[in-house]
Residue, then its C-alpha position, 0 to 999 in steps of 0.5 A: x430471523x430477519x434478513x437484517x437481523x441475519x446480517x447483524x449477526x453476520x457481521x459480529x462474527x466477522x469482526x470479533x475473532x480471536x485475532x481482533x480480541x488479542x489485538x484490543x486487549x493489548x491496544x487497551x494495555x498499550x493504552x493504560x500503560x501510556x506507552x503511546x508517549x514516546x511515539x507522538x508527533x505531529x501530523x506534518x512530515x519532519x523530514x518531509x518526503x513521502x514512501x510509495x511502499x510494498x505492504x511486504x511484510x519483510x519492510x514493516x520494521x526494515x524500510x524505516x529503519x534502512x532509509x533512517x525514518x523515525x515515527x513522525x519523520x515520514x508520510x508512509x503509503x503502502x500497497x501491492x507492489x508500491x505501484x501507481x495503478x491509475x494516475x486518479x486513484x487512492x494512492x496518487x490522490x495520497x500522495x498530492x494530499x501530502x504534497x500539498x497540505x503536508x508540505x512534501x517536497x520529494x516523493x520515494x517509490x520503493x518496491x523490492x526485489x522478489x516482489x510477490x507481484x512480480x508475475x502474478x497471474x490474475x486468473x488464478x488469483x480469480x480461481x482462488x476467489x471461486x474456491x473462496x465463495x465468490x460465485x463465477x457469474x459474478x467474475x463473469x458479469x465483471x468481465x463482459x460489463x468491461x472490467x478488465x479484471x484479470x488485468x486489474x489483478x495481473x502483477x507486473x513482469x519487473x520490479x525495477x520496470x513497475x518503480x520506474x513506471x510508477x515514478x514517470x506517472x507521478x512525476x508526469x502527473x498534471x496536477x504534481x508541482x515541478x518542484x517535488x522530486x520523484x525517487x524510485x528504488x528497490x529494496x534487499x528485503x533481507x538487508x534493506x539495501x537501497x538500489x538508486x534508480x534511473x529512469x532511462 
């Protein structure tokens, strides 16, 4: 077998489990059904704000439905955390495209209490990759080419801290208007209670 045919192979495998089976066959009937009716909208945000979220998987269906988000009402940006890791990375270039091509005037920053990213510890996030196949030269070539990857992979040591961190580089980001207004807030995940944050 080819090298490119042993890839070729390698990636159908991949891709077609049992999960992504179950997942196009009910995409199909979703679609046949035409139960997508209810849901469209338009690309613009109606209530015109943005999330920050955690990908938690207690929010999924809590925050809209706590913070009174419809389908169309919200740009929604998740991650690990709902934190702003670099002031150029992908979700702070999300959140300026929303502002400006999607008219957002505020931006909501919204962790949760009991985070999983709340001391997170890197290097054992690393030893899982090893036991995972990823080889220890690799990490270790990461490592002395100056990538701070254990830090990259550290979480944070409060929830409350990471939101408010995340608000001031947004809010104190060159190329975010004055006139847009960064919230940050903490979630009940059982509830979905909001708690206000100020920034000290």
């Amino acid at each position: 077998m080819s090298s490119a045919n042993g890839k070729k192979e390698r990636f159908k495998k991949e891709i077609i489990t049992d999960r992504a089976v179950s997942i196009l066959d009910f995409n199909r009937r979703f679609v046949e059904r035409e139960s997508y009716k209810e849901l469209v909208t338009s690309g613009f945000p109606e209530k015109k704000l943005v999330v920050l979220s955690c990908m938690d998987t207690r929010l999924t269906e809590l925050l809209p439905k706590a913070m009174n988000l419809r389908n169309g009402d919200a740009k929604i940006v998740k991650n690990a955390g709902a934190t702003i890791m670099h002031p150029f990375g992908s979700i702070t270039r999300s959140i300026l495209v929303a502002v400006y091509e999607f008219e957002v005037e505020d931006v909501f920053v919204v962790g949760h209490y009991g985070c999983g990213m709340a001391k997170l510890d890197g290097q054992e996030i690393l030893k899982k990759a090893v036991v995972r196949g990823v080889e220890s030269k690799t990490i270790e070539t990461l490592r002395h080419s100056g990538i701070a990857i254990d830090d990259w992979l550290r979480g944070f040591d409060s929830e409350s801290d990471a939101v408010l961190e995340s608000v001031e580089r947004l809010r104190n980001h060159p190329l975010m208007p004055k006139d847009v207004v960064i919230h940050g807030m903490l979630m009940h995940p059982e509830t979905g209670k909001l708690d206000h944050l100020i920034s000290k």
